[in-house]
Each structure stands twice: as C-alpha cells, then as structure tokens.
C-alpha positions as CSV (number, residue, x, y, z in Angstrom):
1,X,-4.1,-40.8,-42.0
2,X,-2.3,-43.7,-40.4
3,X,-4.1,-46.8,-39.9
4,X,-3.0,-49.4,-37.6
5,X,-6.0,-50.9,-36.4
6,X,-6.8,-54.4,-36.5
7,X,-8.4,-57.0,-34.4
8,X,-7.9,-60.9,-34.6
9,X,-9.8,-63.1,-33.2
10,X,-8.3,-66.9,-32.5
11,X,-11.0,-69.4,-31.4
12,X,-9.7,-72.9,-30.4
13,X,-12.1,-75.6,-29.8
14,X,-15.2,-73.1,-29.9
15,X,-13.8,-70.7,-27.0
16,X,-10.0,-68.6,-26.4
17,X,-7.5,-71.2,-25.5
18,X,-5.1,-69.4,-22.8
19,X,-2.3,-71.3,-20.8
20,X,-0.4,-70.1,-17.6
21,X,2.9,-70.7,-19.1
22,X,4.8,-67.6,-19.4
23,X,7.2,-65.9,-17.7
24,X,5.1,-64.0,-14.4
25,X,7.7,-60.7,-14.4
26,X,6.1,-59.8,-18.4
27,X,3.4,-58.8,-16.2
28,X,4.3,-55.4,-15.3
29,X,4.2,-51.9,-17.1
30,X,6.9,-51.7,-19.6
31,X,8.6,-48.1,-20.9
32,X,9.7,-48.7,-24.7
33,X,13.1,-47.8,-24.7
34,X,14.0,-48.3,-28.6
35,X,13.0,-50.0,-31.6
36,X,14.7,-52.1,-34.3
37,X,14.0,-53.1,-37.7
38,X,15.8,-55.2,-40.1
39,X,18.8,-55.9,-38.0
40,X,19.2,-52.3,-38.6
41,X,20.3,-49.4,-35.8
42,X,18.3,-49.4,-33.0
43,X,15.9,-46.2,-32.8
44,X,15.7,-44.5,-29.5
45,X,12.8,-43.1,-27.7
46,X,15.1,-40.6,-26.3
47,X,16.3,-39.5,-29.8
48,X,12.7,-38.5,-30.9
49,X,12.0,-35.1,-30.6
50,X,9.9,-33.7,-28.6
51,X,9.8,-36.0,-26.1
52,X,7.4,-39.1,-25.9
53,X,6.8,-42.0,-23.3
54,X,5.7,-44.8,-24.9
55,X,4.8,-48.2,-22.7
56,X,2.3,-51.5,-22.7
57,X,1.0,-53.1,-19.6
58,X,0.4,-56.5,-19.5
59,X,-1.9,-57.9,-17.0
60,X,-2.2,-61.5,-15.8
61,X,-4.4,-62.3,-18.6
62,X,-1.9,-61.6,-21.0
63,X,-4.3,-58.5,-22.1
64,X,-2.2,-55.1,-22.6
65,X,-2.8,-51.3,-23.1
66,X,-0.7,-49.2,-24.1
67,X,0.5,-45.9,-25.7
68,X,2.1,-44.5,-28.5
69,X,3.3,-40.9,-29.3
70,X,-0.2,-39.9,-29.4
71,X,-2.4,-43.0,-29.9
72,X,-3.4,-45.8,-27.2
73,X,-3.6,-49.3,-28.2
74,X,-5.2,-52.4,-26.4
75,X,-5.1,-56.0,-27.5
76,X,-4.6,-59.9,-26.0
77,X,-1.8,-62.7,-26.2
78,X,-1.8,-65.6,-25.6
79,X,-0.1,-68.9,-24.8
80,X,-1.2,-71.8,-26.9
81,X,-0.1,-75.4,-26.6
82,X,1.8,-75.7,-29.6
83,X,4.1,-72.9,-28.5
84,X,8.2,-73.7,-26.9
85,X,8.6,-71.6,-23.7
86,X,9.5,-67.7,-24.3
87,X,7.0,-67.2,-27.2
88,X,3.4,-65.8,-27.5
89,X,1.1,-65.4,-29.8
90,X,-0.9,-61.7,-30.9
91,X,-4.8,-62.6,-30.7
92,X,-6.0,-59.1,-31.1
93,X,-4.9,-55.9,-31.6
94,X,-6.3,-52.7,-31.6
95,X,-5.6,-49.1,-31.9
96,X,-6.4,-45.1,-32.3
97,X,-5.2,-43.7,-35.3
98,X,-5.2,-39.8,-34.6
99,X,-1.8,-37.9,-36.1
100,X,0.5,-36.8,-33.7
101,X,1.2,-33.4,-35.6
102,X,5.0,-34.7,-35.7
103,X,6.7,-36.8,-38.6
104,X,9.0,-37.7,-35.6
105,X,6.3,-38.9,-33.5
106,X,4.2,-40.3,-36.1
107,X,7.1,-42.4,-37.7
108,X,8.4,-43.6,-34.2
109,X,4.7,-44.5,-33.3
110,X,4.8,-46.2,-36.8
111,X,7.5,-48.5,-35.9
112,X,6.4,-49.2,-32.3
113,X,3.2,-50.5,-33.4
114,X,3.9,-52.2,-36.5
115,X,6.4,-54.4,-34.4
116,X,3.9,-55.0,-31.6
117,X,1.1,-55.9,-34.5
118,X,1.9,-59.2,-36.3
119,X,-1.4,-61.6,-35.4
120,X,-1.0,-65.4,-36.5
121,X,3.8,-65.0,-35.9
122,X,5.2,-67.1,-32.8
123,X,6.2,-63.6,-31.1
124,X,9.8,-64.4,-29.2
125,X,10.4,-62.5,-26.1
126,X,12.5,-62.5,-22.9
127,X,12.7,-60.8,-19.6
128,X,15.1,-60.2,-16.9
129,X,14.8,-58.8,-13.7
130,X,17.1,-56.9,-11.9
131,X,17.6,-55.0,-9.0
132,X,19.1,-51.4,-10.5
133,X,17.9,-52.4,-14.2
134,X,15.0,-54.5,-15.7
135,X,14.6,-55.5,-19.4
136,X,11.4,-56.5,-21.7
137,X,13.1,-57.9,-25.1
138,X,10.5,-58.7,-27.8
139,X,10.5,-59.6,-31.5
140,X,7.9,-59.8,-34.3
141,X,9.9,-61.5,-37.1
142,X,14.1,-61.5,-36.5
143,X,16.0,-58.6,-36.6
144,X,12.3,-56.4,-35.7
145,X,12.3,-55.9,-32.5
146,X,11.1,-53.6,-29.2
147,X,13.4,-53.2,-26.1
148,X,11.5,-51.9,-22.9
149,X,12.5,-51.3,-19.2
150,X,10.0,-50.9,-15.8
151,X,11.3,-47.4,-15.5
152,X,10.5,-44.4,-17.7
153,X,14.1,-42.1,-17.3
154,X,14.5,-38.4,-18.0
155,X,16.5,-37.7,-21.3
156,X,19.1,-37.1,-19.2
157,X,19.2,-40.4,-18.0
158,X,18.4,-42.7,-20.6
159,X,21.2,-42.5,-22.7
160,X,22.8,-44.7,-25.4
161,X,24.3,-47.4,-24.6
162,X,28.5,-46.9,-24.6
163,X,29.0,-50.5,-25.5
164,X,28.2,-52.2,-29.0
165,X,28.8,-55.8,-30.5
166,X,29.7,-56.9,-33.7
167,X,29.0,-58.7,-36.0
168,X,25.5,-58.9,-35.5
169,X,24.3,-61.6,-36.5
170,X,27.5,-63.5,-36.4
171,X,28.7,-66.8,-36.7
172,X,31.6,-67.8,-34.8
173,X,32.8,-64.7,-32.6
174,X,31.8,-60.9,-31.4
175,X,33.8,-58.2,-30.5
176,X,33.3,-55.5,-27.9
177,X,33.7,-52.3,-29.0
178,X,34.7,-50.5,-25.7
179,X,37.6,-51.4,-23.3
180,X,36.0,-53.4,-20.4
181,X,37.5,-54.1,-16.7
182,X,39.0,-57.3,-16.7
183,X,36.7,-58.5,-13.5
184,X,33.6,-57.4,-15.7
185,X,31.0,-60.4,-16.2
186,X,30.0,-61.2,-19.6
187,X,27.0,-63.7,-19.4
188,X,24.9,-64.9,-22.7
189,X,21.6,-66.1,-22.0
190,X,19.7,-68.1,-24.4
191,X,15.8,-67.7,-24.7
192,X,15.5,-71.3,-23.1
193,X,17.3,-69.6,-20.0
194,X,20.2,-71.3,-20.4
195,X,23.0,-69.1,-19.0
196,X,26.5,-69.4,-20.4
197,X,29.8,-67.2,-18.9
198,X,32.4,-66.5,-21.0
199,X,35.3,-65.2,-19.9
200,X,37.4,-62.0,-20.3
201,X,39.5,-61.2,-23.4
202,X,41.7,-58.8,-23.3
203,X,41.2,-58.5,-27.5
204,X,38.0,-57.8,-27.1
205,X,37.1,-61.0,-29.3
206,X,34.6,-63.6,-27.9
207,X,34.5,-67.3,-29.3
208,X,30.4,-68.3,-29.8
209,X,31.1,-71.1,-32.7
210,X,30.0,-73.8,-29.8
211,X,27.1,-71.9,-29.6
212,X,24.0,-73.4,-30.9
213,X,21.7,-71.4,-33.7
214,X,19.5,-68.9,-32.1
215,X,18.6,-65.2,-30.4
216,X,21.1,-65.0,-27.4
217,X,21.4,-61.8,-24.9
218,X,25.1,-60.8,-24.0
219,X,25.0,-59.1,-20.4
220,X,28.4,-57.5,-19.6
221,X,28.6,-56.2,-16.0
222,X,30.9,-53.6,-14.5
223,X,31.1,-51.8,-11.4
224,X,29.4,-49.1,-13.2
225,X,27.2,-50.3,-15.8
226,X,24.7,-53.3,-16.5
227,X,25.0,-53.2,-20.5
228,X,22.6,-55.8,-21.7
229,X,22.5,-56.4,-26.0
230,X,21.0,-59.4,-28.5
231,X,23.4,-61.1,-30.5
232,X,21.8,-63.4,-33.4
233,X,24.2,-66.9,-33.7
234,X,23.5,-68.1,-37.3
C-alpha cells in the first residue's frame, strides 16, 4: 500500500513563524497540468488514463488541500525570513493513502505528491496571470517539478504543447523546435521577475550566454497560442 503521509512541524521562537511575502495570485485553486522528474519528459494529466483532475488550493494562510487520483492531501507553507522572494517552505504535509485500483493513477498520484512533499527544501515557484491562460510553476529539488493552471480543460482541450526547447538545461543558447511568426513575442522571466525580450530569429536559435545562472520561463506569444516553458541557464 502506498504511503505518503507525513506531517512536519516547524516551530520558530516557540510558535509558527508566517510572513506576508508571497506572491497574492498563488492563492487560488490550481488544476495540475503535468509533472516532471529529473529534467526528464514532462508527464501529462491528460495522458493518464482514465481520466483524473488533480488540483491544490491555497488559501491566504498558505494552508492547501488538495487531491490526487484517488487520495486528498492537506498541509501548510510558509514564508520564513531567511527565504529570497519566489520560494516557500513545506511545514506539514499530510495525506490518504487508499489505492486508486489503477497503476496509471497510482503512479501519477505517486509523482504528484512526492514533488509536493519535500518538508525542510526552499521550494521555488512562480506564477503568472493572464487573461486567456494562467500558470502555477513549482519545484521541489531542480529538474522535479509540478505545472498547474486555474482552469481544469476537457481532454480535448488540454493538449500538448506544439512547441519544445532545447537544450534544457543549456548554457549559452536554445532552439525552438517549431516555425514561429516573425511578430511572435518571446519573453524570459526570471524567478526575481525580471523580464527580458529577445527578439526573433529566423534560425530558431536564441543567445542566453548573458544570462545569469538560474530557472528562467520562456513565454513565446502568437496570435494563436500563449506557449509558456522553463529553461534551466547553467
């Protein structure tokens, strides 16, 4: 039987410490749109079979339920001093641990919550709001990591992406894999907000060696498409 409970509990200076500094949209409900481990392919929710909704909501308090495939989960970050902007840390975790009756659902839950559940990391996540699409990036230890949006989509709808970038991580460029419209907007944001445009190459091939070290999130935008994916700079 699976086993993913756990609870943590962080006392500073005799009670929880907890800070207003974090981003106000990560409050919100959040539908887990894939999962990542190992800098490895990203696993889609829509790919699992039969189909699942998996979310969290995160309340003001930085306290969160969620569910799985088949299991719910609550727990509690927090924001600590010591912490630079777009991190938190897990205080306490805790889940059912019923089988779904699926491999599929029991090794996507597996993921999901083995990402989410690692008390005592500095957790790095980032969020952007948009009017047609709205993103919830978090990761656990680089290269395992959760993507979410505010909207569960039918299977029909949430497809995979038609865009992909590589290398990834890289060093000094990336390459787009698909033909783009020269008026597209490619946009790197880093996880101090910093917002850098590059512009279009006809060669696909975009210079990042002035870029410093660091988890960045490439934003290409079309007249059809908002295609939004992390690139790792070494």
């Amino acid at each position: 039987m699976k086993n993913y409970v756990f609870t943590l509990l962080v006392f500073i200076s005799g009670s929880y410490a907890f800070s207003q500094d974090y981003d106000p949209d990560l409050v919100n409900t959040w539908y887990l749109v894939s999962t990542q481990g190992d800098l490895g392919d990203p696993y889609f929710t829509v790919d699992v079979e039969p189909p699942i909704s998996p979310y969290i909501t995160i309340n003001e308090d930085l306290s969160f339920e969620g569910f799985g495939a088949c299991n719910s989960f609550t727990g509690q970050f927090s924001v600590e001093p010591d912490l630079p902007s777009g991190y938190l840390y897990l205080t306490a975790f805790d889940a059912t641990d019923d089988d779904c009756g699926f491999e599929s659902h029991n090794l996507y839950e597996g993921f999901y919550f083995g990402i989410l559940n690692v008390p005592g990391e500095k957790l790095l996540y980032f969020v952007d709001i948009l009017p047609d699409s709205s993103i919830f990036w978090f990761q656990s230890w680089p290269g395992f990591e959760l993507t979410f949006q505010l909207e569960t989509l039918s299977v029909v709808e949430n497809e995979k992406p038609t865009i992909s970038i590589y290398p990834n991580p890289t060093s000094d460029y990336f390459v787009i894999n698909k033909s783009i419209p020269a008026d597209a907007e490619i946009t790197l944001f880093s996880m101090s907000g910093q917002i850098q445009k590059l512009d279009y190459k006809t060669n696909g091939v975009y210079d990042v060696s002035f870029l410093t070290s660091g988890v960045y999130v490439v934003e290409i935008t079309t007249s059809k498409e908002v295609f939004r994916s992390k690139v790792v700079k070494r």
